[in-house]
MDTraj code that builds the backbone (N, CA, C; nanometers):
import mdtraj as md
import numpy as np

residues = "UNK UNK UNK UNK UNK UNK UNK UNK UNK UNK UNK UNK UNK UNK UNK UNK UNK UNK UNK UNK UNK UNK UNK UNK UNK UNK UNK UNK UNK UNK UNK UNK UNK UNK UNK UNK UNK UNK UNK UNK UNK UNK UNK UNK UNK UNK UNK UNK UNK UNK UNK UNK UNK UNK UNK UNK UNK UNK UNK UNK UNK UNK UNK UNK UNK UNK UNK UNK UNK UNK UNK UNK UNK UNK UNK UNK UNK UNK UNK UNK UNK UNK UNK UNK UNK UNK UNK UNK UNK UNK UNK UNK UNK UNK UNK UNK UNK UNK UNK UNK UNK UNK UNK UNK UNK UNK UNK UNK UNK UNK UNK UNK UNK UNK UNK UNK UNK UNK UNK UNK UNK UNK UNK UNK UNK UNK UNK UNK UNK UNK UNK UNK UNK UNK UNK UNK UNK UNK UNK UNK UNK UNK UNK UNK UNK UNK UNK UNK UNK UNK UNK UNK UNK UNK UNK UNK UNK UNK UNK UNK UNK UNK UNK UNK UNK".split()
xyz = np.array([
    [-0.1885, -2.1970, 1.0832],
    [-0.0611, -2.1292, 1.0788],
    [-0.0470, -2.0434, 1.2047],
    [0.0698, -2.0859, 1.2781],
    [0.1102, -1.9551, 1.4052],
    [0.1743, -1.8406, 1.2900],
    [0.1113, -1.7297, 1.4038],
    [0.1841, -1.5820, 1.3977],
    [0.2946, -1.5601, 1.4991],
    [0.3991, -1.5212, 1.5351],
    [0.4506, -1.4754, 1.6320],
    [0.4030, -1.3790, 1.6601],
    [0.2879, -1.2654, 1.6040],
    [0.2255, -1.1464, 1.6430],
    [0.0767, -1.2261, 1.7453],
    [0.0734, -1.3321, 1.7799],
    [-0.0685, -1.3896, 1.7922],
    [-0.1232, -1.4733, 1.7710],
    [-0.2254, -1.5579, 1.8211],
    [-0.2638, -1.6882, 1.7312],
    [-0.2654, -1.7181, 1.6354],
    [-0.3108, -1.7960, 1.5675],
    [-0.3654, -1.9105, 1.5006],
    [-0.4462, -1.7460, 1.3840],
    [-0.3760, -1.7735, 1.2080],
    [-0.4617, -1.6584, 1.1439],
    [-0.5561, -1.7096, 1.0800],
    [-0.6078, -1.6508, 1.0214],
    [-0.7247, -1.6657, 0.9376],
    [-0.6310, -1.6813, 0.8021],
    [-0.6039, -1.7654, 0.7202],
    [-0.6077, -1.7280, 0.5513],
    [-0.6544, -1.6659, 0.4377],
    [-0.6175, -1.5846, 0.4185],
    [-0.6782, -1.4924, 0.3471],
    [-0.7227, -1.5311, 0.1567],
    [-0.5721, -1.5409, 0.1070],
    [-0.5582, -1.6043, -0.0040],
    [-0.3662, -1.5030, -0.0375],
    [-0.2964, -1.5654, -0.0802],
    [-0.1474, -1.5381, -0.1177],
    [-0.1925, -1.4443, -0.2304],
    [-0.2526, -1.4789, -0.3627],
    [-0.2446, -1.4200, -0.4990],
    [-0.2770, -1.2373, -0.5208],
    [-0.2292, -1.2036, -0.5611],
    [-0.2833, -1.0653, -0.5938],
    [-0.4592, -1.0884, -0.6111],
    [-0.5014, -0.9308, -0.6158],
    [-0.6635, -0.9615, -0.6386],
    [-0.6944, -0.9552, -0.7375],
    [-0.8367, -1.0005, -0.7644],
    [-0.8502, -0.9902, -0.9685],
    [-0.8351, -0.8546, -1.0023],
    [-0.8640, -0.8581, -1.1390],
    [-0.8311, -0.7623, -1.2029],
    [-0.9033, -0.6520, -1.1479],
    [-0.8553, -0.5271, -1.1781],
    [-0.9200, -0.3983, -1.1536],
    [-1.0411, -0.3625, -1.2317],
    [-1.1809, -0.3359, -1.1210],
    [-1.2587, -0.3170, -1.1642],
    [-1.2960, -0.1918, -1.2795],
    [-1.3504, -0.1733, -1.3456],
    [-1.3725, -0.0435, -1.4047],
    [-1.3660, 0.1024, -1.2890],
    [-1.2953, 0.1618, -1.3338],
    [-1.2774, 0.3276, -1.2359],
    [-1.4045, 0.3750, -1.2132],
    [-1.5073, 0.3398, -1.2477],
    [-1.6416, 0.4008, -1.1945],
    [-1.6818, 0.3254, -1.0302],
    [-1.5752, 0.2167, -1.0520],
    [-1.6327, 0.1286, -0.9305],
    [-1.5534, 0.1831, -0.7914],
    [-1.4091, 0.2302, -0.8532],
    [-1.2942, 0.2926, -0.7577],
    [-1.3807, 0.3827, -0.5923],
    [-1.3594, 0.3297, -0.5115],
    [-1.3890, 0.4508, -0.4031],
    [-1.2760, 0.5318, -0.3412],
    [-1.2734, 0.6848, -0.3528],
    [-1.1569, 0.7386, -0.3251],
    [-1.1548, 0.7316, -0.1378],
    [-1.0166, 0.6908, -0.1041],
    [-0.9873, 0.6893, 0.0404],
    [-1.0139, 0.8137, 0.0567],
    [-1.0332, 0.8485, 0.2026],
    [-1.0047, 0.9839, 0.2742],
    [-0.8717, 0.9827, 0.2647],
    [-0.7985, 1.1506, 0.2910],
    [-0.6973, 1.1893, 0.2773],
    [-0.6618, 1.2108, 0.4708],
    [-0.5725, 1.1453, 0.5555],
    [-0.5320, 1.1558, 0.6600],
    [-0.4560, 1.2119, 0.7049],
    [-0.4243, 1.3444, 0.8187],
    [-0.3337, 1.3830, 0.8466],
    [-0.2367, 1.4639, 0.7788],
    [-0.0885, 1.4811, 0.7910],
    [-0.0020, 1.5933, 0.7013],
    [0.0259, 1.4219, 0.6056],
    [0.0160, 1.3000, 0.5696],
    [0.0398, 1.2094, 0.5529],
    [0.1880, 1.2206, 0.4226],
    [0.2441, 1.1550, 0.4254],
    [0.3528, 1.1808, 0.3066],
    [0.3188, 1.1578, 0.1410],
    [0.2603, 1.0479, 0.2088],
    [0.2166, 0.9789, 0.0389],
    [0.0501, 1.0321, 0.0125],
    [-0.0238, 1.0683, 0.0590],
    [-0.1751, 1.0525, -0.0024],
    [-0.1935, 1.1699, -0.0103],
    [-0.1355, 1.2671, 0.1055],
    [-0.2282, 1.4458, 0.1130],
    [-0.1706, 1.5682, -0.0041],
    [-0.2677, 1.5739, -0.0239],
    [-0.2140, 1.6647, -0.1574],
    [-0.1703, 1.8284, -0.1197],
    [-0.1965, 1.8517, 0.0105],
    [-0.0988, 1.9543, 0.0562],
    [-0.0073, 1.9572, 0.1094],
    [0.0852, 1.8264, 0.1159],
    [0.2342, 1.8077, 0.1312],
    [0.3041, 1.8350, 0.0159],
    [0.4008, 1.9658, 0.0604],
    [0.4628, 1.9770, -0.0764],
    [0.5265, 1.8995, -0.1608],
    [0.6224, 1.8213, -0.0351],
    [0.7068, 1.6874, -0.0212],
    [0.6727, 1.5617, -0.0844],
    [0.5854, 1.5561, -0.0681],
    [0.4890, 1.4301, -0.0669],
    [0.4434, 1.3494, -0.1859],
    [0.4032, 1.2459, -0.1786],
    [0.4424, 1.1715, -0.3048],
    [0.2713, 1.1624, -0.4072],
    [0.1548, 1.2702, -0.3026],
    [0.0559, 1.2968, -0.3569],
    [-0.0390, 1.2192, -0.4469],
    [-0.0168, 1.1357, -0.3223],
    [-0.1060, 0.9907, -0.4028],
    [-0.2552, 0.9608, -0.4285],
    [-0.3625, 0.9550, -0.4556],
    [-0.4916, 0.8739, -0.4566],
    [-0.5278, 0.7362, -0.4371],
    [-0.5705, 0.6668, -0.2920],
    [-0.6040, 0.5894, -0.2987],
    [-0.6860, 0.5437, -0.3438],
    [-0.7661, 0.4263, -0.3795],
    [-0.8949, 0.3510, -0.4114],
    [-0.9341, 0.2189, -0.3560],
    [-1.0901, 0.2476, -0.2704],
    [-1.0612, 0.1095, -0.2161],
    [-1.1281, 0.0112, -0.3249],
    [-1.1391, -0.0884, -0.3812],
    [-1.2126, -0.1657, -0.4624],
    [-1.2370, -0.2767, -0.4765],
    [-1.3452, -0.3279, -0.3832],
    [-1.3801, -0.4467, -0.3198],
    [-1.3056, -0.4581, -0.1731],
    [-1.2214, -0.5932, -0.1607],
    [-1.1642, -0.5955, -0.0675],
    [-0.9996, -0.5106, -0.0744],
    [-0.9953, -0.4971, -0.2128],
    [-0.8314, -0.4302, -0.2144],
    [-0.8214, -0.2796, -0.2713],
    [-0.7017, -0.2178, -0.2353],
    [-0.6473, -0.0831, -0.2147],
    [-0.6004, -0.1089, -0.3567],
    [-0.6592, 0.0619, -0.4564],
    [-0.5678, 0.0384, -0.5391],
    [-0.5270, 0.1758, -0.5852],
    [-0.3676, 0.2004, -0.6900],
    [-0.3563, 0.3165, -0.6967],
    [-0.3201, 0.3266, -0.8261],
    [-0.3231, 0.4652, -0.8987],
    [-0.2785, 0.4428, -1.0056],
    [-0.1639, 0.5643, -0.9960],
    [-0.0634, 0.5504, -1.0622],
    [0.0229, 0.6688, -0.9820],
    [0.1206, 0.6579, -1.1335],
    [0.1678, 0.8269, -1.1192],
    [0.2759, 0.8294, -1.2521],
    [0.3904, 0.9183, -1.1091],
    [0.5241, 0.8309, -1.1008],
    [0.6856, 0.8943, -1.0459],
    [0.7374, 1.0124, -1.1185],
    [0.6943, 1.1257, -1.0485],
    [0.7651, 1.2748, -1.1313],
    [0.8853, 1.2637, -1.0745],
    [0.9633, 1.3462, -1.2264],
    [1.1274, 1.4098, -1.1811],
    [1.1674, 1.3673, -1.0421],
    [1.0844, 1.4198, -0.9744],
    [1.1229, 1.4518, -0.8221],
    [1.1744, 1.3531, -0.7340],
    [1.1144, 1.2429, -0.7936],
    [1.1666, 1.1117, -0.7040],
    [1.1995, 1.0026, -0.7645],
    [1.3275, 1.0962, -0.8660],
    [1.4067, 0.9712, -0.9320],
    [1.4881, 0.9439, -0.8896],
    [1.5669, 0.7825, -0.8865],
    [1.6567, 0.7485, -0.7992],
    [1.7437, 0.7438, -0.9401],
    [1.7378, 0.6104, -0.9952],
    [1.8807, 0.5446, -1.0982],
    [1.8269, 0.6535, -1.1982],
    [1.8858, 0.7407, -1.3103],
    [1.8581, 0.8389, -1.4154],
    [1.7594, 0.7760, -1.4837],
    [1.5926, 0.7881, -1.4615],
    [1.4851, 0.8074, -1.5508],
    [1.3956, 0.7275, -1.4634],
    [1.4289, 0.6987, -1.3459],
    [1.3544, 0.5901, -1.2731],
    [1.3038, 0.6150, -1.1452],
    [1.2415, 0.5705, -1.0862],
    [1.2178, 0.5959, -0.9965],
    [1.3118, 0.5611, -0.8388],
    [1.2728, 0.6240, -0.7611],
    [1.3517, 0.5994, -0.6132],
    [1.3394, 0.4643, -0.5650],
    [1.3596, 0.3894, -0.5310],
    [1.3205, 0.2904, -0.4306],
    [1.2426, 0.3283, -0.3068],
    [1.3163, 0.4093, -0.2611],
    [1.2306, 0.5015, -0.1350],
    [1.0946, 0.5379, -0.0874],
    [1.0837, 0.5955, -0.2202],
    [0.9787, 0.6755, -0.2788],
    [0.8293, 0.5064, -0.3041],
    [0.8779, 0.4040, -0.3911],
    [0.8216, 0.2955, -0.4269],
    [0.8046, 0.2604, -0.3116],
    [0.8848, 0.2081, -0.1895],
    [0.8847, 0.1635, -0.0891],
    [0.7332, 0.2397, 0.0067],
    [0.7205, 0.3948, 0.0294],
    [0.6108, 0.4956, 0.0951],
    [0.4757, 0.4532, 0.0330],
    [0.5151, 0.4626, -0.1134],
    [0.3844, 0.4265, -0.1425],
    [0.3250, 0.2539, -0.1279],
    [0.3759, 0.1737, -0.1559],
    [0.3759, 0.0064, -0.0967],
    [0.3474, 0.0096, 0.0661],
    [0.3997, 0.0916, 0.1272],
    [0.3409, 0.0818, 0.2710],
    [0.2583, 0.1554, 0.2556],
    [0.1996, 0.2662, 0.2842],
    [0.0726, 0.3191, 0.2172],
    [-0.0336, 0.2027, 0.1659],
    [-0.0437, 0.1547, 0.0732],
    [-0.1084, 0.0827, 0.0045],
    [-0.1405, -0.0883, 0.1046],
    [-0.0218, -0.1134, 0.1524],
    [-0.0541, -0.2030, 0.2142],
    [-0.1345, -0.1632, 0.3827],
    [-0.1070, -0.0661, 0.3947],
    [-0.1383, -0.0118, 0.5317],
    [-0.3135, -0.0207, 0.5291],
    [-0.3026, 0.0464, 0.3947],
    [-0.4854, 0.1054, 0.3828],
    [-0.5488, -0.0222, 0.3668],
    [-0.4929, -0.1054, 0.3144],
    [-0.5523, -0.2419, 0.2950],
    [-0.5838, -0.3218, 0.4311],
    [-0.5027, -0.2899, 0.5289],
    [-0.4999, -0.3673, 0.6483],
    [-0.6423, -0.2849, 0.7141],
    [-0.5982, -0.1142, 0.6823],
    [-0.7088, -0.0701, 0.7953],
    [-0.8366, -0.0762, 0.7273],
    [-0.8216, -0.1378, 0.6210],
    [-0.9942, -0.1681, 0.5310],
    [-1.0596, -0.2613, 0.6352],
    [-0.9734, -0.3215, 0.6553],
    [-0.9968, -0.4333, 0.7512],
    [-1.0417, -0.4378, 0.9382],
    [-0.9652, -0.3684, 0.9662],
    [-0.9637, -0.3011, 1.1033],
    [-0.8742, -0.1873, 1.0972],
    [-0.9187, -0.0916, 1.2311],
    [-0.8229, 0.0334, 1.2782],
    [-0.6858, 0.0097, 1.3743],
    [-0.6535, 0.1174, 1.3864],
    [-0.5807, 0.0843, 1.5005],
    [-0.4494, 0.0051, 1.4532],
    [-0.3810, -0.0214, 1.3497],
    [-0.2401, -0.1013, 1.3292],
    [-0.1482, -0.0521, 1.2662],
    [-0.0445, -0.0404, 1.2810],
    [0.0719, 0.0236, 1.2309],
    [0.1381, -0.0684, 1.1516],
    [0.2861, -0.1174, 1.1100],
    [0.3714, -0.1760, 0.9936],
    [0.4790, -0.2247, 1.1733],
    [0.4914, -0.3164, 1.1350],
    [0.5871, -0.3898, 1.1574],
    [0.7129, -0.4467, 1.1845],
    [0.6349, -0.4976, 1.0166],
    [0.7660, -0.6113, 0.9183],
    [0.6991, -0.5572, 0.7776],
    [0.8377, -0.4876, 0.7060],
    [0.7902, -0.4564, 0.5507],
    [0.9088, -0.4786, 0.4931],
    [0.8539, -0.6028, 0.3601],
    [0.9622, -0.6034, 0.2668],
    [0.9437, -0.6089, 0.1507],
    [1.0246, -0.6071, 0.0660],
    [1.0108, -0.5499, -0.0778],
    [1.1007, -0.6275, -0.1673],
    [1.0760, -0.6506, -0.2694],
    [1.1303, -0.6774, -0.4001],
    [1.1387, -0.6473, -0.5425],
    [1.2317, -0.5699, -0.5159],
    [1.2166, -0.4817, -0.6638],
    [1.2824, -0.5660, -0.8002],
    [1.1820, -0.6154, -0.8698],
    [1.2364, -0.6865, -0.9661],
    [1.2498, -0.5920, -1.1171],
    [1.1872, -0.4526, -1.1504],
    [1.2291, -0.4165, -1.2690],
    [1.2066, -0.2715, -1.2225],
    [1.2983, -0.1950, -1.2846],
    [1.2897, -0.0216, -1.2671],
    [1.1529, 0.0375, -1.3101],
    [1.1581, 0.1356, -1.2460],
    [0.9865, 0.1723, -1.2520],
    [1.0213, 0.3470, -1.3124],
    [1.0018, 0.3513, -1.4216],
    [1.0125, 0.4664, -1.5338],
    [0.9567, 0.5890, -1.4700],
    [0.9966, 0.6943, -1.4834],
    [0.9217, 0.8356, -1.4408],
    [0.8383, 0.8510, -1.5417],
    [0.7337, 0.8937, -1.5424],
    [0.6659, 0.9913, -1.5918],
    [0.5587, 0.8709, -1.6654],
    [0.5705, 0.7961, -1.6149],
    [0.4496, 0.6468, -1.7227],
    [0.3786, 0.6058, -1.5829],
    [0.2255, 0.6134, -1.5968],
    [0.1498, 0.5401, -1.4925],
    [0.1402, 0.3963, -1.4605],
    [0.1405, 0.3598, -1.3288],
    [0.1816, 0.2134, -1.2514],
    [0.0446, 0.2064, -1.2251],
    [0.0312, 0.0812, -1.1897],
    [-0.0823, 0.0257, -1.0981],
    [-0.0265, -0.0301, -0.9846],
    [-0.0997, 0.0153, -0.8494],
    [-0.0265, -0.0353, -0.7106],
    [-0.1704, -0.1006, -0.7152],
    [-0.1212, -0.1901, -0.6089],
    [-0.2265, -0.3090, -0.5709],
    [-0.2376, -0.3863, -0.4346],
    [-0.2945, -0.3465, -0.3460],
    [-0.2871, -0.3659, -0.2067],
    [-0.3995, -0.4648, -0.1242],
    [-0.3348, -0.5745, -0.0905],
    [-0.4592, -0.6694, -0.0433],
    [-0.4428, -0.7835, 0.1034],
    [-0.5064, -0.7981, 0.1683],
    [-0.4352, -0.8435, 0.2951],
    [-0.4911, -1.0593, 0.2653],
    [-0.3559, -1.0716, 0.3081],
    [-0.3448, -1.2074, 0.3064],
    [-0.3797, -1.3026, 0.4194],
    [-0.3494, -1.2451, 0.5009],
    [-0.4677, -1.2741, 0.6253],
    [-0.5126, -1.1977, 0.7702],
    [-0.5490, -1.2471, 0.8346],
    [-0.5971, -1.1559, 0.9542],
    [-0.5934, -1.2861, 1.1162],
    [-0.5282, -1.2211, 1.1628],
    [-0.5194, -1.2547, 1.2814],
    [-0.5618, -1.2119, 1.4164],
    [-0.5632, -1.2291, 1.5479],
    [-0.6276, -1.1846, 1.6474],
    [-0.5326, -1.0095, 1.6977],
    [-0.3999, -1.0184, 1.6969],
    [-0.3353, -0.9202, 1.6680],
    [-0.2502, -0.8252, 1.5832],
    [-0.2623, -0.8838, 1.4420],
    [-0.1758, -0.8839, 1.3247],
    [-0.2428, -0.9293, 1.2325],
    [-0.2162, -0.8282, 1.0771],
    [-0.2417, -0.8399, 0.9937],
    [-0.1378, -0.8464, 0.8716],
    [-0.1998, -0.9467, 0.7462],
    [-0.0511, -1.0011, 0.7028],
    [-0.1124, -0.9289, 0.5980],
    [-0.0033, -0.8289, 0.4901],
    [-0.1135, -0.8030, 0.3962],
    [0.0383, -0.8210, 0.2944],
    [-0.0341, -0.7991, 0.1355],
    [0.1034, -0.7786, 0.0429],
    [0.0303, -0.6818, -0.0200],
    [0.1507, -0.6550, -0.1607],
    [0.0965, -0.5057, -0.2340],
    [0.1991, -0.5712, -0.3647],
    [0.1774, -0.4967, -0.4485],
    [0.2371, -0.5411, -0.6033],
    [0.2437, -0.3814, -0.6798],
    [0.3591, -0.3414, -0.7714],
    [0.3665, -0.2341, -0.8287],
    [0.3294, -0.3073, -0.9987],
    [0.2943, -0.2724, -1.0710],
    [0.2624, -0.3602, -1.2464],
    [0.3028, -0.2088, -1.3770],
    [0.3492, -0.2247, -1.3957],
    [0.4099, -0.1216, -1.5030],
    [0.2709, -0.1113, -1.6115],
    [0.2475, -0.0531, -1.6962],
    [0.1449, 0.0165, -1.7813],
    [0.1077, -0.1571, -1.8985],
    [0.2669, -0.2222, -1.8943],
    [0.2098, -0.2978, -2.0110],
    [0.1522, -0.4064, -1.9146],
    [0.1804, -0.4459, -1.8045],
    [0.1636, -0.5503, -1.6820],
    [0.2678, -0.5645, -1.6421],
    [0.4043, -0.6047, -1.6946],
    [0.4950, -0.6257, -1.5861],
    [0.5046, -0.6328, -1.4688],
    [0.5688, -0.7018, -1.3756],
    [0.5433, -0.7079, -1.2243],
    [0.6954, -0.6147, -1.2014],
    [0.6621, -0.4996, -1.1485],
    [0.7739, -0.4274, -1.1514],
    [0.8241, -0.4615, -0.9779],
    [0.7462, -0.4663, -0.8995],
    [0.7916, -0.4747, -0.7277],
    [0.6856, -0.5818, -0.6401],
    [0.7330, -0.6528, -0.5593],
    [0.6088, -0.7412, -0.4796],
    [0.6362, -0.7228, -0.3567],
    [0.5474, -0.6846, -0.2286],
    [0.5536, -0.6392, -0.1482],
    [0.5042, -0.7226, -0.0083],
    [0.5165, -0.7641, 0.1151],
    [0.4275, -0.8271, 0.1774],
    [0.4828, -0.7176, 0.2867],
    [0.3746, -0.7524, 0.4198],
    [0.4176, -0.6630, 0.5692],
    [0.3105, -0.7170, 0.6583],
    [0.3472, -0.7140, 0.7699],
    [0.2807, -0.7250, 0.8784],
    [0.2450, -0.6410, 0.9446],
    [0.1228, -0.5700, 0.9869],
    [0.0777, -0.4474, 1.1009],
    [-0.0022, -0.4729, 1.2154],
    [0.0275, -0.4383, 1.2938],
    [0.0099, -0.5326, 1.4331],
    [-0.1003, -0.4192, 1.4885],
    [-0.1549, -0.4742, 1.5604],
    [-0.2163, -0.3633, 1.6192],
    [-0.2124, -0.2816, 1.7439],
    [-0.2266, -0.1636, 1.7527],
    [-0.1232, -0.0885, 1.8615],
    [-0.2171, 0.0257, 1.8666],
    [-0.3393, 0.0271, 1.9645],
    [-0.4072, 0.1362, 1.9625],
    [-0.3880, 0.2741, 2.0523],
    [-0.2483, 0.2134, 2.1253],
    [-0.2275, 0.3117, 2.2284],
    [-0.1244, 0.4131, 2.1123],
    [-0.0902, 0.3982, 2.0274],
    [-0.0322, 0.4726, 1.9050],
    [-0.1641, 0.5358, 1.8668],
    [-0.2520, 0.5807, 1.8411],
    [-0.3747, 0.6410, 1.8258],
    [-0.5044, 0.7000, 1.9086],
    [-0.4426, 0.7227, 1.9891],
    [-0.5053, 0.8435, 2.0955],
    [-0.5458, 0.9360, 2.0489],
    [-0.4446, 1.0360, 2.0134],
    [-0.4781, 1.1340, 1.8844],
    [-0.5993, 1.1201, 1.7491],
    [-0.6807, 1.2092, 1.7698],
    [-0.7584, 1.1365, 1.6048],
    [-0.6457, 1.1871, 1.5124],
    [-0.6619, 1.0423, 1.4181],
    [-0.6114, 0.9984, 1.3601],
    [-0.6416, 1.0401, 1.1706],
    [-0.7662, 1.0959, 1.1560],
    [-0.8688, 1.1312, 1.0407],
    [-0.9120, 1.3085, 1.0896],
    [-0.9045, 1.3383, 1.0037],
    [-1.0111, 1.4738, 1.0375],
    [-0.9120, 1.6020, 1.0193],
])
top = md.Topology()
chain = top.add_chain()
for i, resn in enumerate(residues, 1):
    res = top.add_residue(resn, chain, resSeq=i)
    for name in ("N", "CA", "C"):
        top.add_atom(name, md.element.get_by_symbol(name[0]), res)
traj = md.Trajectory(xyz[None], top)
């Protein structure tokens, strides 16, 4: 398969990853920067916990008040930060150095405030300059509430600055 980001990729696999291991297995990401979605001293912020587990990013997250869009639901916006997030961390599980792209989204069912989701972040393949990854939102009973794919290219002159710490 050509990339327009680069050669010829590697295949990763399309499907979401298996099931989620037991939470003892979860490794919590570092927290980066003033970040929007992960740092828990953004007031703003959507105060997330990553987990890396195995090869994929995962989160478990409940949408407060704060970032409801349609009355009882969540933002799109808000779904959207955390899906890049999730897909991001998945890419840099992989390598450093890459930013987002191409990100798109499909929101197939409203995502309730105040009930915990499972995000799910896993890269579909890897290329010499670009990484293809997707992400999935699953509502408490499973439902596939959002499916996500993006491309992050890599761009290290965007990271001069440390980036961690």
């Amino acid at each position: 398969m050509r990339s327009p980001l680069g050669p010829a990729i590697e295949p990763i696999g399309d499907g979401p990853p298996p099931a989620p291991a037991p939470s003892s297995e979860w490794i919590m990401l570092e927290k980066h920067g003033p970040c929007f979605v992960c740092q828990p001293d953004n007031p703003g912020g959507l105060r997330a916990d990553l987990y890396r587990v195995g090869d994929a990013i995962r989160c478990r997250y409940v949408y407060p008040m704060a970032l409801e869009g349609p009355p009882g639901h969540a933002h799109g916006g808000a779904t959207a930060a955390l899906l890049d997030e999730v897909m991001g961390a998945a890419a840099w599980n992989r390598r450093h150095n890459l930013l987002a792209v191409h990100l798109e989204y499909d929101l197939r069912r409203p995502i309730p405030l105040g009930q915990e989701v499972l995000v799910s972040g896993w890269v579909r393949a890897d290329g010499n300059r670009s990484v293809r990854v997707a992400a999935e939102i699953r509502l408490a009973d499973g439902t596939l509430a959002v499916q996500s794919t993006g491309i992050f290219a890599v761009a290290p002159e965007m990271f001069q600055k440390p980036f961690f710490g």
